[in-house]
C-alpha positions in Angstrom: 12.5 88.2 83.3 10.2 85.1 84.9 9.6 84.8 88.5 12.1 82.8 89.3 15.0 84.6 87.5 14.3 87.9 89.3 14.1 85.5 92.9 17.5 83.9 91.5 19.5 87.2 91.2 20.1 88.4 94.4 21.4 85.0 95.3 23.8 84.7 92.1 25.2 87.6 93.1 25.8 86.9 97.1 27.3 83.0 95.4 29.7 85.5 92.9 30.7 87.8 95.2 31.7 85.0 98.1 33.8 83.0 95.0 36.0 86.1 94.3 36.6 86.6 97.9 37.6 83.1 98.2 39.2 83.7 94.6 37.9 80.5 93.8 35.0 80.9 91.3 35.5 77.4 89.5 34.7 75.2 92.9 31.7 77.5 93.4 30.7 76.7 89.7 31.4 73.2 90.2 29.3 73.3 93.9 26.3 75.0 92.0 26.5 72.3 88.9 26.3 69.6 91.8 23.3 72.0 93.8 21.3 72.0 90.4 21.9 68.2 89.6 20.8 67.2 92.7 17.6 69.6 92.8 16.6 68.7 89.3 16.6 65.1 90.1 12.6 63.7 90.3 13.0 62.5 93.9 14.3 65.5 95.3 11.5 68.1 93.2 9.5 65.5 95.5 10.8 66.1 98.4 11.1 70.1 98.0 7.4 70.0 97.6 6.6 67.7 100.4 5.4 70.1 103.2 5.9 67.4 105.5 10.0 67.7 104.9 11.6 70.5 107.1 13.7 73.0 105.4 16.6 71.7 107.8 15.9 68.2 106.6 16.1 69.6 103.0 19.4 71.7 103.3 20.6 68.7 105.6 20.1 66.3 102.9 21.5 68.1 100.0 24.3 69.0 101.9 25.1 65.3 102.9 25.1 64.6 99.0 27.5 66.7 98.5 29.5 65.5 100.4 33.3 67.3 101.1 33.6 69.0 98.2 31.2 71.7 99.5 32.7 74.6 101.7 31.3 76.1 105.1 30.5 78.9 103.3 28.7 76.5 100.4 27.0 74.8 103.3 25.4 78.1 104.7 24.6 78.6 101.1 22.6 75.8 100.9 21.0 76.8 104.4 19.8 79.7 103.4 18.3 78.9 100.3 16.0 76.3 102.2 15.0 78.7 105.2 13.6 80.9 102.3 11.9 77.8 100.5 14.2 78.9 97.6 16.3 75.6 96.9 13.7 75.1 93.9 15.7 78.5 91.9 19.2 76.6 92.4 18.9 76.2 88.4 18.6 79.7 88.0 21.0 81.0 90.9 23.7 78.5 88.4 22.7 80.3 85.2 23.2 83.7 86.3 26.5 83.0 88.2 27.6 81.7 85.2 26.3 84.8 83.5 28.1 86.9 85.9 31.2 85.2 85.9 31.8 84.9 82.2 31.0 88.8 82.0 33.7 89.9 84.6 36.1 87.1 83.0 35.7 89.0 79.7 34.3 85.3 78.8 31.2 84.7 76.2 29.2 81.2 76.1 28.1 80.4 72.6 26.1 77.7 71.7 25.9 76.8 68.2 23.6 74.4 66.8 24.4 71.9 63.5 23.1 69.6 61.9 26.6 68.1 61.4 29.2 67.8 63.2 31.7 70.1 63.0 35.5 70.1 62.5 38.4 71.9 64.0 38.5 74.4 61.7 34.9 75.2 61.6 35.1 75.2 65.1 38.2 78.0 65.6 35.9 79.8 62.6 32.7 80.4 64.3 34.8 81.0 67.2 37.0 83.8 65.7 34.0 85.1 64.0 31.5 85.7 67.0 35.1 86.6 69.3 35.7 89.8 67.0 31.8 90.7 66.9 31.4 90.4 70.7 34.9 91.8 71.5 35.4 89.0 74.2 36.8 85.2 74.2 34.3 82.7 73.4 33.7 79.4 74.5 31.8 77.4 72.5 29.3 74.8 73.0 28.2 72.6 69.9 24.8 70.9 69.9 23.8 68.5 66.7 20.5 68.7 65.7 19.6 66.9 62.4 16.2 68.6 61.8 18.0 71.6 60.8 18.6 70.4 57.4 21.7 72.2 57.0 23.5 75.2 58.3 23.7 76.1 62.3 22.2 78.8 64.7 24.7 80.2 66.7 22.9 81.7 70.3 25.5 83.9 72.5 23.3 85.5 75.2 20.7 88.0 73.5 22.6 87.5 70.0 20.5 84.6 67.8 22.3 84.0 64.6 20.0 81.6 62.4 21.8 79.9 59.1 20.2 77.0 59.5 18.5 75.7 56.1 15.2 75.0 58.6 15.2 79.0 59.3 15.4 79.7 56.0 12.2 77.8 54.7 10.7 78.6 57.5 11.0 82.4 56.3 9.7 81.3 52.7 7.0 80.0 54.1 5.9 83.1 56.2 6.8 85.2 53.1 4.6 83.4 51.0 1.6 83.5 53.2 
């Protein structure tokens, strides 16, 4: 686990645990999709490394662009994040409450890669498939990337299922050599 991950968890955890008090885990998704957007964005990676800009100006700011759709306890959130010069994990915090969230949801994220579009039915069959072998429901998240050739990698956490056509040369190759 990076740096930033194992800075990230504690925080994750306090932003879970305050959405299932509230029992409202989707707004606090939502608030942390904003939080990252906003902290990803070129300008504000600017102004999180500007030592000249206050961490009051910075949780001020961010809070200002999020306007109403951010709670109190989203606000103090946000403020604490910044006194600990920590608004730079936000991507991380959002990644692991997701994590979180889709565990205790009995929920599994699966991102499958093409290199075609797929249909419906392919669709419900990867998604039955992977919901049997990870005893969970799945969501699924599809990705087209032509340089595959043919065939998809399916990624669900830890789990990396390659089929693409690419992966398979790529294993002829490295058996030939």
């Amino acid at each position: 686990m990076e740096p930033s991950s194992k800075l990230a968890r504690p925080y994750a955890v306090a932003a879970f645990r305050q959405a299932q008090d509230e029992g409202n885990a989707a707004a606090w998704s939502d608030m942390l999709t904003a939080l990252t957007t906003a902290v990803s964005d070129s300008t504000m990676k600017g102004l999180l490394a500007n030592p000249k800009v206050s961490d009051e100006q910075l949780a001020a700011l961010i809070i200002e662009l999020a306007g109403d759709s951010m709670s109190e306890a989203g606000q103090n959130f946000v403020r604490t994040l910044a006194q600990y010069g920590r608004l730079g994990i936000l991507p991380d915090v959002k990644r692991q409450f997701e994590e979180e969230r889709a565990r205790v949801e009995g929920l599994s994220q699966i991102v499958v890669t093409s290199a075609f579009e797929l249909s419906e039915e392919q669709r419900a069959l990867i998604g039955d498939a992977m919901a049997k072998r990870l005893g969970t429901r799945v969501e699924l998240d599809v990705i087209v990337d032509a340089a595959l050739i043919g065939g998809c990698i399916i990624r669900a956490g830890d789990v990396v299922i390659d089929g693409s056509i690419r992966g398979r040369l790529s294993k002829l190759a490295q058996a030939i050599t």
